[in-house]
VOSEPA-914517 format. One line per 10 residues: number of its first residue (from 0); their letters; for each residue x, y, z of C-alpha. Coordinates in pm, 1 decimal, always signed. Each point is the difference from the previous one (the first is absolute). Example, Ala and Ser with C-alpha at 12.3 -4.5 7.8 and 13.67 -1.06 7.14 Angstrom:
<lummars>
0 = AS = +1230.0,-450.0,+780.0 ~ +137.0,+344.0,-66.0 $
</lummars>
This chain:
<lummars>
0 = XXXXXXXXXX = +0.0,+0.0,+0.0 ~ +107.4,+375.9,-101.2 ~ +155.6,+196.7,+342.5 ~ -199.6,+246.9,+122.9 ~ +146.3,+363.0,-68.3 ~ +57.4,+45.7,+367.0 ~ +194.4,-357.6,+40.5 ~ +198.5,+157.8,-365.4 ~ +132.6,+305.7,+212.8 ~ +53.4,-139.2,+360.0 $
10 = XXXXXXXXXX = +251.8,-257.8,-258.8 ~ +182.7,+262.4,-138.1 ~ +30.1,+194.6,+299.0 ~ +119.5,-331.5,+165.2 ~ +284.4,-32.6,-306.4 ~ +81.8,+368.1,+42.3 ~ +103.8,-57.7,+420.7 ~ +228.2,-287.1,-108.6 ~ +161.4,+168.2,-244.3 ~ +51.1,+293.1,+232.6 $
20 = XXXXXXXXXX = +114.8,-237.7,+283.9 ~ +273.0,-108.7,-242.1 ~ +132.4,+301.1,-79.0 ~ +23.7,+102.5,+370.0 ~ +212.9,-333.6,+69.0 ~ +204.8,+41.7,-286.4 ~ +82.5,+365.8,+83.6 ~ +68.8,-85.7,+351.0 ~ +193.3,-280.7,-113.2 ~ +253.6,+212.8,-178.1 $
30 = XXXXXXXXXX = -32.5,+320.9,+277.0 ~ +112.1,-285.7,+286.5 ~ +309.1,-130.7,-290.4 ~ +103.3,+394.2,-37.6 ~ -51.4,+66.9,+357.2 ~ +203.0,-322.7,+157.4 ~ +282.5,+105.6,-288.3 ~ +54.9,+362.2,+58.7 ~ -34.6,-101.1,+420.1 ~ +228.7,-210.5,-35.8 $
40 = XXXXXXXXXX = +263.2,+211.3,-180.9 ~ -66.2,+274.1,+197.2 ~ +60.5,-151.2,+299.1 ~ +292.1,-154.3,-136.6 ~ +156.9,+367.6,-85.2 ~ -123.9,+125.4,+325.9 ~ +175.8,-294.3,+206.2 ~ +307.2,+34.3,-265.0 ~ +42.9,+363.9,-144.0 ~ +380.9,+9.3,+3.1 $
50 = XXXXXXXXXX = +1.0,-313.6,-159.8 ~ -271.9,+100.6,-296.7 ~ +188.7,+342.8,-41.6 ~ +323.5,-198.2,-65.7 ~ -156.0,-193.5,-232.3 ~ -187.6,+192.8,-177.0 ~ +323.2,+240.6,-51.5 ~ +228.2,-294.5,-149.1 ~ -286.9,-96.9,-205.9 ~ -24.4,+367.3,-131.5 $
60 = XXXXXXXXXX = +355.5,+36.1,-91.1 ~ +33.3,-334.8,-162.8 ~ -296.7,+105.2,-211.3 ~ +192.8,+348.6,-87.4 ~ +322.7,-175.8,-45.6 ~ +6.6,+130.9,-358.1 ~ -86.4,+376.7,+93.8 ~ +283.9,-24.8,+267.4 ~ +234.1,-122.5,-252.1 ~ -78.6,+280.5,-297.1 $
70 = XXXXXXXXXX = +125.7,+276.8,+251.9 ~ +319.6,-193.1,-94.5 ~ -13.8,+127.9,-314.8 ~ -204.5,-275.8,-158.7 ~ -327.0,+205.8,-82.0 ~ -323.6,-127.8,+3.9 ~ -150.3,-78.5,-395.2 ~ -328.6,+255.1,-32.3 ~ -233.2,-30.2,-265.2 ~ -140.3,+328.9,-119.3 $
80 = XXXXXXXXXX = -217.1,-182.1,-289.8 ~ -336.9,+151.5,+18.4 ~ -198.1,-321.0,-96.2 ~ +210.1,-167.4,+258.9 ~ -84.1,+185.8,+271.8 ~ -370.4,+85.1,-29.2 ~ -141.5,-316.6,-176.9 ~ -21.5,-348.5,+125.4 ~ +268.3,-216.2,-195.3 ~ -261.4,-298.1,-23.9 $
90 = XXXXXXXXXX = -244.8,+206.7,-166.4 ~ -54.8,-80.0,-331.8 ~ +34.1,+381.5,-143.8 ~ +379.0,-69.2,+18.1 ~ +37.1,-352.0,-135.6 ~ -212.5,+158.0,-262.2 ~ +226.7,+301.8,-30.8 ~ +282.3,-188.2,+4.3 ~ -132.6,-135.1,-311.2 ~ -98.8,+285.6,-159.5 $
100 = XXXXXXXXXX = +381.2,+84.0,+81.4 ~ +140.5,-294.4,-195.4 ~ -199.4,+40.0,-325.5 ~ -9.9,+347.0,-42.9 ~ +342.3,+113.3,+75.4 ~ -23.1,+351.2,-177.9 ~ -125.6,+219.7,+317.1 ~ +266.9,+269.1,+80.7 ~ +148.4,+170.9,+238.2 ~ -46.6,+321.3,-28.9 $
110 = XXXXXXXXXX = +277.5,+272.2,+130.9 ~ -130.9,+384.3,+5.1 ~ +291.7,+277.2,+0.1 ~ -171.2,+370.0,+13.6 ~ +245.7,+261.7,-74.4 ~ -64.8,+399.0,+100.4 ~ +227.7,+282.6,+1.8 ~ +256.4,+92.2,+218.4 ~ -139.9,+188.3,+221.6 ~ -373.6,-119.4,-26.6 $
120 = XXXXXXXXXX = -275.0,+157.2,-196.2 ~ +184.5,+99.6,-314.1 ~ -98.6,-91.0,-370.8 ~ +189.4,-342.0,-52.4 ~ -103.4,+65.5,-404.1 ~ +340.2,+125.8,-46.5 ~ +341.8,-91.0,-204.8 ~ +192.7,-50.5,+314.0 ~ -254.6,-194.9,+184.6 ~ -67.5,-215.0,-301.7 $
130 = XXXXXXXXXX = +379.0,-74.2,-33.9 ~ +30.0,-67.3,+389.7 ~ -312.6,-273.4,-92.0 ~ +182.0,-143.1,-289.5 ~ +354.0,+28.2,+188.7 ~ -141.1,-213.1,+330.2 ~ -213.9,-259.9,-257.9 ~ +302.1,-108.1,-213.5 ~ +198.8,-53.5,+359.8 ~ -249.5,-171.2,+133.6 $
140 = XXXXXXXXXX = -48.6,-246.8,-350.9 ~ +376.4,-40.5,-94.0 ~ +175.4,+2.8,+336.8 ~ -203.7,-41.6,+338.4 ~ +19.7,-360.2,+82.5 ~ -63.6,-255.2,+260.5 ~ +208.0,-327.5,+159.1 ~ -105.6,-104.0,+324.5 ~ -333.3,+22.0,+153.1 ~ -109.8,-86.5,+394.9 $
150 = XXXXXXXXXX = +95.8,-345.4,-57.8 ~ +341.1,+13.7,-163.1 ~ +106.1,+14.4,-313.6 ~ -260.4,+19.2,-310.4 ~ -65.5,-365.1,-149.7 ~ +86.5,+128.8,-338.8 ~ +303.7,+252.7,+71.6 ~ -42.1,+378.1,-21.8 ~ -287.2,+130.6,-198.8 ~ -73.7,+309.7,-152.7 $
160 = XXXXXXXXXX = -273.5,+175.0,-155.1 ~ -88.4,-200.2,-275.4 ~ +58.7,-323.1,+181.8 ~ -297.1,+63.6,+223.5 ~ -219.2,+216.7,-199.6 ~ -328.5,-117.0,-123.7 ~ +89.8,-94.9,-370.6 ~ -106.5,+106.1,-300.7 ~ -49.1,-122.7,-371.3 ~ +173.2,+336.1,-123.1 $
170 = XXXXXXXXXX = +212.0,+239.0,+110.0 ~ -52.4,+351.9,+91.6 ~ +51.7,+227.0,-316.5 ~ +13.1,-341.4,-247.7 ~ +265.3,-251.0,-87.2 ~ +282.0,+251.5,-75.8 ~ -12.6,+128.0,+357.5 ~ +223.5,-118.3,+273.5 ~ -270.7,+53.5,+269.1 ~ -70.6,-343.1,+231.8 $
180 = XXXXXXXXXX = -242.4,-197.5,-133.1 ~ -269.6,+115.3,+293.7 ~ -375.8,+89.0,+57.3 ~ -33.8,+373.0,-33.2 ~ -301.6,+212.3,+92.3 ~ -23.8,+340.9,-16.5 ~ +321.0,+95.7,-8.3 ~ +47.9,+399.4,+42.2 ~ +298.1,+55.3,-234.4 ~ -200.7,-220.2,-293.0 $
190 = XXXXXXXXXX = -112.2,+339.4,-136.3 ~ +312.2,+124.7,-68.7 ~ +162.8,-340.1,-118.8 ~ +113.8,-121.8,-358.6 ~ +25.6,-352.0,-147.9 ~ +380.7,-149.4,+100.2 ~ +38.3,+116.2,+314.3 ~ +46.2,+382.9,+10.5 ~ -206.5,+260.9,+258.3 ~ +32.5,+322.2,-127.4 $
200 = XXXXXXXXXX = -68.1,+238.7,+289.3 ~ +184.8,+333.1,-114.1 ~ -338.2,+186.0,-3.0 ~ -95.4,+306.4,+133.4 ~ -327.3,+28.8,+257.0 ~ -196.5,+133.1,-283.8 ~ +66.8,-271.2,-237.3 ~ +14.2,-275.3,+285.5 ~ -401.0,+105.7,+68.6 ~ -79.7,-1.4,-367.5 $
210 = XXXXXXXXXX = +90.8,-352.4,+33.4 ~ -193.1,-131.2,+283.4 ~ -301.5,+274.6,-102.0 ~ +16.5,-207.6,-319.7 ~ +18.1,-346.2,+139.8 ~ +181.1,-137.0,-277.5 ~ +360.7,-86.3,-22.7 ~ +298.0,+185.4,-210.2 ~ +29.3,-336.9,-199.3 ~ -299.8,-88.5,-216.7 $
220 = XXXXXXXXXX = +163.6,-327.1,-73.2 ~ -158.3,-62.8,+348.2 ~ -280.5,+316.6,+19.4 ~ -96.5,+5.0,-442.5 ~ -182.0,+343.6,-72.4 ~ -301.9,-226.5,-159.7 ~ -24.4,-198.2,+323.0 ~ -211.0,+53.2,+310.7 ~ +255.1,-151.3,+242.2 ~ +61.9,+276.2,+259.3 $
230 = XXXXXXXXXX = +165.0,-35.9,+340.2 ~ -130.1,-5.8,+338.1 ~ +108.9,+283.9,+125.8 ~ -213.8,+16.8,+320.7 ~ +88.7,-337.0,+81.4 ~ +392.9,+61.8,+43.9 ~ +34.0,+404.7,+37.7 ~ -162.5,+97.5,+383.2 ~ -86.4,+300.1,+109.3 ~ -137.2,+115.0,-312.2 $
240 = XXXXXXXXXX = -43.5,+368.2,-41.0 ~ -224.7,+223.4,-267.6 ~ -51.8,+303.0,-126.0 ~ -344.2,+149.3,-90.8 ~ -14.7,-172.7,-365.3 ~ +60.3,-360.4,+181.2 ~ +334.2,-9.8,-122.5 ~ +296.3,-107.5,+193.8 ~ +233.2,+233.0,+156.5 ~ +206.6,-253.0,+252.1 $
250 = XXXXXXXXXX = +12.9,-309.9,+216.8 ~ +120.1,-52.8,+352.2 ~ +112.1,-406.1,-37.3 ~ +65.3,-249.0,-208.9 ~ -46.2,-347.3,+1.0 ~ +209.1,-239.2,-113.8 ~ -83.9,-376.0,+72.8 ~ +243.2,-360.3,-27.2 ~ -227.6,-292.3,-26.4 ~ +169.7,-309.4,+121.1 $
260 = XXXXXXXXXX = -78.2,-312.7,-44.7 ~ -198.1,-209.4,+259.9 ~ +14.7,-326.7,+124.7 ~ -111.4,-219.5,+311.6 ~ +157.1,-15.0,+367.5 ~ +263.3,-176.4,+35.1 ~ +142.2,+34.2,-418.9 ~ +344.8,+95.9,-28.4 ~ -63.1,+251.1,-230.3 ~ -279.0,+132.2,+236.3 $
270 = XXXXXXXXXX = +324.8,+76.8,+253.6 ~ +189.5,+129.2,-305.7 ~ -298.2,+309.0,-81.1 ~ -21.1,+77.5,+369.5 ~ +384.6,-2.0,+34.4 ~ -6.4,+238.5,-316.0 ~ -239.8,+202.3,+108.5 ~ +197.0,+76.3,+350.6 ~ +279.4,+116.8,-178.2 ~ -242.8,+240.7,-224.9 $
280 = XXXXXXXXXX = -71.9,+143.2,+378.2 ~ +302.3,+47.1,+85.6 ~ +109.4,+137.2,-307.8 ~ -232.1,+261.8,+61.5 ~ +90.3,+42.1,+364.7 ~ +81.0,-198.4,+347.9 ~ -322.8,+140.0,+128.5 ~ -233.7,-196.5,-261.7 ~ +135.2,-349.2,+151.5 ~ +83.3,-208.1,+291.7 $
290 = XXXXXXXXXX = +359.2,-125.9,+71.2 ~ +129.8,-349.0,-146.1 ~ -280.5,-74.0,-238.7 ~ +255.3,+10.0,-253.1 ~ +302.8,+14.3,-182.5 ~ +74.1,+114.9,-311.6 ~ +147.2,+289.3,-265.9 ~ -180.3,+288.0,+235.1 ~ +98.9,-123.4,+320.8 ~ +345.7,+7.3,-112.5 $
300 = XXXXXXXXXX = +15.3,+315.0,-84.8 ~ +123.3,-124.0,-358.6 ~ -362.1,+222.3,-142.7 ~ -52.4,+303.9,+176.2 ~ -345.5,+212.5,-27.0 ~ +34.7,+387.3,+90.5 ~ -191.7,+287.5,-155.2 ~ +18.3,+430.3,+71.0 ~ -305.1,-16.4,-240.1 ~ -272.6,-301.9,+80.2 $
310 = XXXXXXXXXX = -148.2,-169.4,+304.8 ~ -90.0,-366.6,-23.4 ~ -238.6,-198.7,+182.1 ~ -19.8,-341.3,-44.9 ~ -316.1,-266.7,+37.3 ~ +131.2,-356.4,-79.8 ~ -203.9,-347.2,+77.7 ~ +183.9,-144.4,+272.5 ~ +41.0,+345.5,+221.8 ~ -332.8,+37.9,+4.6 $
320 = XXXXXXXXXX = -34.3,-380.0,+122.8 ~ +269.6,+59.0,+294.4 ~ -140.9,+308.8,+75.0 ~ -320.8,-172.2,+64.5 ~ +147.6,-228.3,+182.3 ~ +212.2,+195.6,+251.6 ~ -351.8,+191.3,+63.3 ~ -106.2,-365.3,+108.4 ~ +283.5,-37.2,+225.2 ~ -30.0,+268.1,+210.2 $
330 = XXXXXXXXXX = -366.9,-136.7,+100.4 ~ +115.8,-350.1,+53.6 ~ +290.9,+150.3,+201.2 ~ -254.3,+192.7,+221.0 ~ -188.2,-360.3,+14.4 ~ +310.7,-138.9,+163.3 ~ +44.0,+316.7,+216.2 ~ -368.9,-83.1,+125.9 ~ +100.2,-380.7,+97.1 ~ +277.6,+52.0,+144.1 $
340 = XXXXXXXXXX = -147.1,+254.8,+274.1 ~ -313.5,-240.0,+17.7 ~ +305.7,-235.5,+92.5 ~ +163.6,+240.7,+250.4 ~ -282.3,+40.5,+189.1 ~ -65.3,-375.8,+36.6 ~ +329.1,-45.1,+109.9 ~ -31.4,+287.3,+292.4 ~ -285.7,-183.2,+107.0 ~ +95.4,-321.4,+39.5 $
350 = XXXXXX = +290.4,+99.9,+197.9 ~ -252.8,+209.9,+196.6 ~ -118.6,-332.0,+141.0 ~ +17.4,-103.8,+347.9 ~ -146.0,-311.9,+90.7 ~ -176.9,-30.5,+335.6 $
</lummars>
């Protein structure tokens, strides 16, 4: 016979107190295991504090055996690798970048020099700044090099320029040229380039503006008169100033940029572009780099950078990566800073005790 809706609920209600009782004497079940484990280690400490301090303290310095030993001189290895420190190395973004990596090789690294006048806010659109451009770009391409990075010396022996420079099929200015065979965008002196290898920069301001007002380059080889090619002059002149016809009258930077190529953690030629690109730093000035990143052509001395006219400010990949990372640093180090008083304070009250 069907139960009665009464005898339905009083069942349920029945089921529901059970349940509930289980709960209860699972939960006290695991309060009592908790509560007999952290009684019974706290009365251990309590009957033994000298002993647990002592302990604890040889366990802590055999953990930090390796921190002792890189005030030796041995440092400690950092990582300053952005997807390294903020994503999960299991996830499957990186085993999928990683792949992405492998197959399409071609990203680059891309290093940003801005040049302005000496001293700041005058019109770098001039003969002498253009030559001071031209002057630091053919010392960086034919001489600045790189041996050793922070692990030694370079897996393939010194590199320069074009042995780390994201290729390409032609060179700059054609076949005749002597240019590296390198990825070029934008570059500011193209305007005033010809075919084989020659910048002509003798120009006076007037002419110089014509130029750049034009957009077109003093070759038509490169810029032909029937052609719509122009160059991007907003892209690589900053600072741009006009008169009331919207015509150009000066520029406060340029940009010049050296694409190198990239390639995954851990290549060799990955060390050999960041080793390169330490020297380009330093080149440019002490201040722009950290101490024994590298060794190479600027850090001897044997290429020299100095200017009366031009200031230079450089942007390259892997500063931008350590500078991240040193901002990273100084939190963690406050982290430690935090633990270690937490510590302190432990320790002053454990020897604070005084059993009765």
């Amino acid at each position: 016979s069907r139960r009665s809706r009464p005898d339905a609920v009083f069942a349920l209600a029945g089921g529901a107190r059970r349940m509930a009782g289980l709960q209860q004497r699972a939960s006290h079940a695991v309060q009592r295991t908790f509560y007999k484990t952290f009684y019974a280690w706290g009365s251990f400490v309590g009957r033994r504090p000298i002993l647990v301090i002592l302990i604890s303290t040889i366990l802590a310095f055999a953990a930090s055996a390796r921190l002792l030993m890189s005030f030796g001189g041995d440092a400690l290895p950092y990582e300053n690798e952005q997807d390294k420190l903020w994503v999960p190395q299991t996830a499957q973004a990186v085993d999928d970048k990683s792949m992405y990596d492998a197959i399409f090789n071609s990203t680059v690294r891309r290093n940003t020099i801005y040049f302005t006048t000496q001293p700041l806010g005058g019109n770098v659109l001039t003969s002498s700044v253009l030559k001071e451009v031209r002057r630091f770009d053919a010392m960086v391409t034919a001489n600045l090099n790189a041996s050793e990075g922070t692990d030694g010396a370079l897996e393939g022996g010194t590199v320069r320029y074009e042995d780390v420079c994201a290729q390409s099929l032609q060179r700059f200015g054609g076949a005749d040229s002597a240019a590296p065979s390198c990825l070029i965008f934008g570059h500011p002196l193209e305007l005033f380039y010809r075919v084989g290898g020659e910048f002509v920069l003798d120009w006076t301001d007037a002419e110089i503006l014509a130029v750049v007002n034009s957009g077109k380059g003093i070759d038509e080889r490169l810029y032909p008169a029937d052609s719509n090619r122009t160059f991007n002059v907003e892209a690589t002149f900053g600072g741009l100033e006009y008169d009331e016809a919207g015509t150009i009258t000066g520029a406060k930077a340029i940009l010049l940029t050296y694409s190198l190529a990239q390639f995954p953690e851990g290549d060799a030629r990955r060390d050999a572009a960041l080793a390169w690109e330490d020297q380009l730093n330093l080149l440019i000035g002490d201040q722009w780099t950290d101490e024994g990143l590298s060794v190479g052509s600027a850090s001897a001395a044997q290429v020299v950078w100095s200017s009366p006219t031009v200031n230079i400010y450089p942007q390259t990949e892997g500063a931008i990566s350590r500078e991240l990372g040193s901002n990273i640093r100084g939190d963690i180090i406050l982290i430690n800073i935090g633990f270690v008083l937490i510590g302190g304070d432990a320790l002053l009250v454990f020897f604070k005790f005084h059993p009765t």
